[in-house]
C-alpha positions in Angstrom: 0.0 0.0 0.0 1.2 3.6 -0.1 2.7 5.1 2.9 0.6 6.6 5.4 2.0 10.2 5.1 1.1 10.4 1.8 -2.2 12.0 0.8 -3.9 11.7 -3.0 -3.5 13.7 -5.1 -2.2 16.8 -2.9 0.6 15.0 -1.7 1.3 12.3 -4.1 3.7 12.4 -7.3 2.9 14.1 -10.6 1.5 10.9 -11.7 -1.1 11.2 -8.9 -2.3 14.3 -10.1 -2.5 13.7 -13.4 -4.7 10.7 -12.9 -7.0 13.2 -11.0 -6.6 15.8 -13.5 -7.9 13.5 -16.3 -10.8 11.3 -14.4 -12.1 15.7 -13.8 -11.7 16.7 -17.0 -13.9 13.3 -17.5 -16.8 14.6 -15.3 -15.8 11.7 -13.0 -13.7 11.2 -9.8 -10.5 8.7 -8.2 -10.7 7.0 -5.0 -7.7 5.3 -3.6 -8.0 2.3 -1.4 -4.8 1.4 0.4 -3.8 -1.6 2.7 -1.5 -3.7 3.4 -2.1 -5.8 0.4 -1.3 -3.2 -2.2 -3.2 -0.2 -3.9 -6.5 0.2 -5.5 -7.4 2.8 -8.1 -11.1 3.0 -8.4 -12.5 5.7 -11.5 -15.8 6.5 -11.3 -17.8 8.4 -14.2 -21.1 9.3 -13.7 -23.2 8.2 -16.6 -25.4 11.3 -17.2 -22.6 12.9 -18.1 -22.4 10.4 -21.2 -26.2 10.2 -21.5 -26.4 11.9 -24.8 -23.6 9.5 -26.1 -25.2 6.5 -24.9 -28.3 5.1 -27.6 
């Protein structure tokens, strides 16, 4: 998992924030899940925001 002093995406690596950066400019958001076990990325997009793409 990632350290516990870092923080996403304030205090993460440039990486970090441009993951953030592009799920935003997507109309969606990241949420980071960290244990022991390792790291989790999750991207959510909200599917109005698609509705007039979707037929």
């Amino acid at each position: 998992g990632l350290p516990e002093d870092v923080s996403f995406p304030e205090g993460g690596s440039f990486g970090f924030r441009m993951m953030d950066n592009l799920a935003g400019q997507l109309g969606g958001h990241i949420k980071v899940e960290s244990s022991d076990d390792g790291v989790v990325f999750i991207f959510e997009f909200f599917e109005q925001f698609y509705a007039d793409r979707i037929t």
